[in-house]
N, C-alpha and C positions, 0 to 999 in steps of 0.2 A: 504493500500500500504506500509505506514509505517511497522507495524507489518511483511507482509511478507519479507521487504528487514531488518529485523532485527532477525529473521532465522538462527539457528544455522546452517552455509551450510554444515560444513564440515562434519558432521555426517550424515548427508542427503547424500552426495557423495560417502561417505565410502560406506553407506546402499549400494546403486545404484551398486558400484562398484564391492561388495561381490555379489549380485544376478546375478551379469551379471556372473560374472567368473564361479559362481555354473551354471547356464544354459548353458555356453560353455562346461562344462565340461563333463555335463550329457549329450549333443551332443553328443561330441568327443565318449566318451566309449558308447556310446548306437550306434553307426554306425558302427566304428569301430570292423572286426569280431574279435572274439576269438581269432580264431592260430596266430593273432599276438603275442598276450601275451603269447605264449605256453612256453616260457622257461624264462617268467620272475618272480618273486616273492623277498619279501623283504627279504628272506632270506638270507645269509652272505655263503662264503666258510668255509665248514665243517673239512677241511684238505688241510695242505702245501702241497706245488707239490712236491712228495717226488721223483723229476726224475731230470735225469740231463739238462733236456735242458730247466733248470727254468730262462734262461737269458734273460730278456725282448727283444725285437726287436723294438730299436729305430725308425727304418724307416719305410715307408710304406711296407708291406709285400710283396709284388714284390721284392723289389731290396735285397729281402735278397739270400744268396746264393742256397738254396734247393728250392727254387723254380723253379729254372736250372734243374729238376731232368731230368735223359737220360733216350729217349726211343732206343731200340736196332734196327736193321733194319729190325728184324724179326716184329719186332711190330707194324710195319710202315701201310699207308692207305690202303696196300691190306689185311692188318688181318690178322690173324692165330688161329688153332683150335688145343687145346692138353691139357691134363690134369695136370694140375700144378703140383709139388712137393708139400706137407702138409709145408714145414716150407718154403713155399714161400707164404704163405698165410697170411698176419695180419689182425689180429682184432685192429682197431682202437678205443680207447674210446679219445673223443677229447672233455675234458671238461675242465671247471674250479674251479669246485665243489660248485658252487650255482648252481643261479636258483630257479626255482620249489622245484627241486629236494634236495634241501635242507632239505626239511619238515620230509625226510626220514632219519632215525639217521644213521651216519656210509654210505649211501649210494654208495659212490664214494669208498671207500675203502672197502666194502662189495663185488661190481658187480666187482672192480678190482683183487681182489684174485679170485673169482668165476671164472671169464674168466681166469687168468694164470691157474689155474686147468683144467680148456677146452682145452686152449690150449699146454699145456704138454701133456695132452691125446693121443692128433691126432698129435702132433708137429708141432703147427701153433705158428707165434711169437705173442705175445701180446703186444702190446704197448699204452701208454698212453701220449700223449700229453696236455699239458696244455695250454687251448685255452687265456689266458687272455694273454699271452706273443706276440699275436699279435698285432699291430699299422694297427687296419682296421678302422680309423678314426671316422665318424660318425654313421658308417652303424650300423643294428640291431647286437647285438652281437652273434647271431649263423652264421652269414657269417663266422665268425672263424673258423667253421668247416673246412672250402675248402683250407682253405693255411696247416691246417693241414694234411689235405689228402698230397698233396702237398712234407710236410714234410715226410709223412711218405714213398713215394715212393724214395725223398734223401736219408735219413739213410738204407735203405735196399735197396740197388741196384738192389739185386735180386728177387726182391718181384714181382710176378705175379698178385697178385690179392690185395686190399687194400679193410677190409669189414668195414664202418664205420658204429659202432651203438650209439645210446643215451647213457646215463648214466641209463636213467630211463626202462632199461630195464633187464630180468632176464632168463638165457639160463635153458631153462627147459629139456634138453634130451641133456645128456653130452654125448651120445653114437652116434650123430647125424653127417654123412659125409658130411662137406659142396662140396667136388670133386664130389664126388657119385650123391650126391642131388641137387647141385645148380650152381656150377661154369666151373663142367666137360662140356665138348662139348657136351654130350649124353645127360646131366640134360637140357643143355640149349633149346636142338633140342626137347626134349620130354614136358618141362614144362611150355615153354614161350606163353604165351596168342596171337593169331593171330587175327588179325582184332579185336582189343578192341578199343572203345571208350576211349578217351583221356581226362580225365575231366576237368573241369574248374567250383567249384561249382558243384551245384543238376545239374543231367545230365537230368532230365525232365523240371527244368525250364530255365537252362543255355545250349543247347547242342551243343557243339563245331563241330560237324559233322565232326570230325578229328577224326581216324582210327591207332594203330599204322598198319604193313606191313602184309597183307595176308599169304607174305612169307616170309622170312630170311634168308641169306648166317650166319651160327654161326659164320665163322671168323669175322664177324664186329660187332658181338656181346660184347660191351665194359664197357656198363654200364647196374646194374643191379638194378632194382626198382621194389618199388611196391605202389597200388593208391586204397587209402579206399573209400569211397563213396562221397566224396570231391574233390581230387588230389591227386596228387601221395605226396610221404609222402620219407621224407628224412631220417629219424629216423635209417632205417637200408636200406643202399645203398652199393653195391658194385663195386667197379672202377679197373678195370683192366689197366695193363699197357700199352699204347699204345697213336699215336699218335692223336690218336683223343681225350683221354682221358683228355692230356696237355691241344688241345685247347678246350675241352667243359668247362674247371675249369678255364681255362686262358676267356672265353667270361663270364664263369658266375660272374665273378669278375671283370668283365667290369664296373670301377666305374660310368661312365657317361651315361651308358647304362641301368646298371641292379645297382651292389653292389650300389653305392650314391642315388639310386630314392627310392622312396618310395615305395616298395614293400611291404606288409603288411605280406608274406609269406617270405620273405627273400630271402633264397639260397633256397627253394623248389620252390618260383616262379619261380627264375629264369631259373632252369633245365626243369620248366612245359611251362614258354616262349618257350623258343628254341625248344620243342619238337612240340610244337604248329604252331610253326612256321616256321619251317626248316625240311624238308624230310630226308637230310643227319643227322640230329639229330634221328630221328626216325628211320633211319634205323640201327643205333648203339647202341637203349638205349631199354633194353629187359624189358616187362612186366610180373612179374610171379604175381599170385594170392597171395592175400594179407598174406594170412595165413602162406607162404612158410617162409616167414624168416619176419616177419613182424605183427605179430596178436596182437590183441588189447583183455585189460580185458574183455572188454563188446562188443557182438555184433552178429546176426548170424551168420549161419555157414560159409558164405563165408569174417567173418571180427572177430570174437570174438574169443579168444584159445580156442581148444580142445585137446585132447586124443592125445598127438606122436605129435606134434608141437612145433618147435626147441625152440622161445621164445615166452614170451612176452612181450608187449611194454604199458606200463603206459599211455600212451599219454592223455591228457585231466585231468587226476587226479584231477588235482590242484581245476577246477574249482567247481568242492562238496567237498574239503577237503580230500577226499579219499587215498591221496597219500599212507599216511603212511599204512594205512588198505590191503588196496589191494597190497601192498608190500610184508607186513609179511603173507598175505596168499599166494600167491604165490613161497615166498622164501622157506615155511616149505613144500612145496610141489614138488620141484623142484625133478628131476629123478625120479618122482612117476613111480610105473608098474601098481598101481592098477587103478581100473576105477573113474574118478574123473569129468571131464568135457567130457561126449560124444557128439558126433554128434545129432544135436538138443538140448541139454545141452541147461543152462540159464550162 
């Protein structure tokens, strides 16, 4: 009795105390999915925000002024169908130059020349906002994305269309009309997926029995997405102006709702919520096939790049290291004519 209560304890406690923490941990990350972590890594910003609107924003991003951005009357709940002007179109990169995306040298300043090349082509604006200057408090840091969209519809009053893409992505066909192919009224009538299945997870072991619309009016067509074998996927979305558009970015950043919970998927949960759950969501948010402005390295034909498809999207990299590989193969290949990934391709 004696010997035990003369026990060195407090290394005995320590012991206890370290294996318990390593078992919570291995928990934690062994439940916890992946796309949580999709944009995070130890890696540091690559480069200063070489833009003007490097001012941090002291307050919570609501009460800042661009979030006021106006919609016109024409834009209002009955919709409208008509083909933008080319420089009313921006290409949004809303980053901060980490992330994952670190791992790739020059990255953010690489895809940023790239895009102002695209878009002087076609005369679309390019712009780059830098997300760490928002005060979104606790939330996952790609909810950043959404006050930037936000922004980007202030500074260009006249912007019709806002297309927000990753940083981790690379525009492969600089000849490519986003009017023509994806945001005119005729691309939208001709391409959007009718009666799709709305994922949540595997749609054979999780099936949501949600549908988006059989049919479509295109003026309420406001927002533009696309959903890999998982859910839909945020990475390249496009938000038109309008007043539906205010309140789907005004509920997705519902801090008590969506932006403060625990969402695992962040801001693509919260757009897969409301679509799930609200009709008037669905009947405003169009589904094109993935591949349209949205394809992955790896995958088949209906989710991997091939031949004449506009980009492509990194997404997952991180998790084999691949970033940087799959970058520089892509980037030396970029406006290829010849044959390089065809249909049924690996």
């Amino acid at each position: 009795m004696n010997s035990l209560s003369n026990a060195p304890r407090k290394p005995i406690i320590a012991a206890i105390s370290i294996i318990t923490v390593l078992i919570v941990l291995f928990k934690f990350f062994g439940d916890v999915p992946s796309d949580y972590y999709r944009n995070y890594s130890p890696g540091e910003s690559i480069l200063p925000a070489p833009v003007k609107n490097d001012q941090p924003q002291p307050g919570y991003f609501k009460a800042q002024p661009e979030w006021d951005w106006k919609v016109p009357d024409y834009a209002g709940w009955k919709g409208y169908a008509r083909n933008p002007r080319n420089r009313d179109i921006v290409v949004l990169t809303a980053s901060d130059g980490g992330g994952h995306n670190s791992a790739i040298p020059n990255v953010l300043e690489r895809v940023l020349d790239d895009r102002e090349k695209y878009c002087a082509k076609h005369g679309y604006t390019n712009l780059w906002l830098n997300t760490s200057r928002y005060d979104i408090g606790e939330a996952h840091r790609t909810w950043s994305k959404i006050p930037a969209v936000a922004e980007a519809f202030s500074l260009y009053p006249e912007a019709e269309w806002v297309w927000l893409i990753d940083t981790d992505i690379i525009m492969m066909q600089p000849d490519y009309d986003l009017v023509k192919e994806i945001v005119g009224p005729d691309a939208i009538k001709r391409g959007l997926m009718r009666d799709t299945p709305i994922l949540d997870g595997q749609l054979k072991k999780n099936p949501t029995n949600i549908n988006t619309p059989k049919d479509f009016r295109v003026e309420d067509i406001d927002i533009l997405i696309t959903q890999d074998h998982q859910s839909v996927n945020t990475g390249s979305t496009f938000f038109r102006r309008s007043a539906f558009t205010r309140w789907t970015l005004e509920m997705m950043t519902d801090y008590t709702m969506l932006m403060g919970s625990d969402h695992v998927g962040a801001e693509q949960d919260a757009i897969k919520h409301l679509m799930l759950e609200h009709q008037l969501v669905r009947n405003h948010v169009g589904i094109y096939p993935q591949r349209k402005f949205n394809a992955y390295v790896q995958g088949g034909d209906n989710m991997g790049y091939r031949d004449g498809d506009l980009l492509v999207h990194f997404a997952g990299c991180w998790v084999g290291g691949a970033c940087q590989e799959w970058f520089e193969e892509f980037w030396g290949k970029k406006g290829h004519k010849d044959v390089w990934r065809p249909e049924g391709g690996s």
